[in-house]
matplotlib code that plots the C-alpha trace (Angstrom):
import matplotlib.pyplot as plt

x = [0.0, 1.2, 1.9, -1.3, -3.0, -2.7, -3.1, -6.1, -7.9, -7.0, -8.1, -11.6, -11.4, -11.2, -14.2, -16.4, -15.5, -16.3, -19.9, -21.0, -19.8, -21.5, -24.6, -24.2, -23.2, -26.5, -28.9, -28.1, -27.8, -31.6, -32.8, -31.8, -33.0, -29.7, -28.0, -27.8, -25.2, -26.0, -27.3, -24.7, -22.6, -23.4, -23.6, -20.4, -18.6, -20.5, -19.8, -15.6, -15.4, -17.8, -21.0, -20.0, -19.3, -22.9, -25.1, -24.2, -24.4, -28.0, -28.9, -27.6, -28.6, -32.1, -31.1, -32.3, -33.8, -37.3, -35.5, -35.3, -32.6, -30.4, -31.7, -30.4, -27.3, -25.2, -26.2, -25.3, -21.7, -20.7, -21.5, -20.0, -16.2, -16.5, -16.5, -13.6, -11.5, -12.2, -11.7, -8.2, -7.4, -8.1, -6.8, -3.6, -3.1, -3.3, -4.5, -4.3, -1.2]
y = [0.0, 3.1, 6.0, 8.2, 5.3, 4.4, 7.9, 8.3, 5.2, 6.6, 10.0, 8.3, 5.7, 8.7, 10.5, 7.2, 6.9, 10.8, 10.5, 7.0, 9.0, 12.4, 10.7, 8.7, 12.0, 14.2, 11.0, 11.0, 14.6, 15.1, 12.4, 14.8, 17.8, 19.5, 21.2, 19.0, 18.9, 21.1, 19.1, 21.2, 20.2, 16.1, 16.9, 18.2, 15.1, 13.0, 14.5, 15.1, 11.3, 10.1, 8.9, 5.2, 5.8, 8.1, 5.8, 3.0, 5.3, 6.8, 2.9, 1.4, 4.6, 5.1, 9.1, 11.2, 7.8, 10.2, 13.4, 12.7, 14.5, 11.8, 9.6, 10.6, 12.6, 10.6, 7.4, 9.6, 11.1, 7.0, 6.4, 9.5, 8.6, 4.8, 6.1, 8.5, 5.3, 2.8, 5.4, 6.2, 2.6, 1.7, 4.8, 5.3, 2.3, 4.5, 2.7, -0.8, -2.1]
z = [0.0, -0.8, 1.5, 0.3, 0.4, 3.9, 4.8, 2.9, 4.3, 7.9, 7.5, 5.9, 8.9, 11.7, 10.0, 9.7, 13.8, 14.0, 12.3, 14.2, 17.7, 16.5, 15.9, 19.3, 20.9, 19.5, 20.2, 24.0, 24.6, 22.5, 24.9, 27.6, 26.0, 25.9, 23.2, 20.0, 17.3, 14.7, 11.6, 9.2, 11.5, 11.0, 6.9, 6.8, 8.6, 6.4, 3.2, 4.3, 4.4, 7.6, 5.3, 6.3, 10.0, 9.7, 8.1, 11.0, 13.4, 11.9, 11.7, 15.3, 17.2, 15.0, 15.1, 12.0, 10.3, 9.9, 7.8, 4.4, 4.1, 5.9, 4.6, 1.0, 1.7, 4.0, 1.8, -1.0, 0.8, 1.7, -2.3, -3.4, -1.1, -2.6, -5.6, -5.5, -3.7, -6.3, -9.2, -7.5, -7.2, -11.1, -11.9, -10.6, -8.2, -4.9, -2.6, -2.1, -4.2]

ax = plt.figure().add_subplot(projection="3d")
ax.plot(x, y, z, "-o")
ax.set_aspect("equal")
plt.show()
């Protein structure tokens, strides 16, 4: 593996952690009726590489399953970074050779 490689996979690996803990994070504290993670706030992680991470975390702690919204975009951000990975890797061999 090459050295962007493995740096790319981490950084996508951190974010995927980061959404599946923001999501964990806004559930519990909107159970308590404290302040909530802002929604641009859970986009944004999703769609700078934490769609996966999101989507589990949407799915395991049923947060934001109701909003259409999440229900297409962070679908759409995990689809979108698989994409981009598999185009690298046929295109210029980046990640996992």
């Amino acid at each position: 593996m090459t050295y962007f490689g493995k740096c790319l996979l981490t950084y996508i690996g951190i974010m995927c952690l980061t959404g599946l803990l923001l999501c964990g994070i806004d559930k519990g504290r909107a159970k308590l009726r404290l302040w909530r993670v802002p929604e641009r706030t859970l986009f944004l992680v999703s769609f700078l590489g934490g769609g996966a991470g999101m989507y589990l975390g949407m799915q395991l702690f049923r947060h934001k399953t109701r909003h259409l919204s999440f229900r297409v975009l962070v679908p759409l951000s995990a689809v979108l970074w698989a994409a981009a990975l598999i185009f690298l890797q046929l295109k210029w061999s980046l990640i996992w050779i």
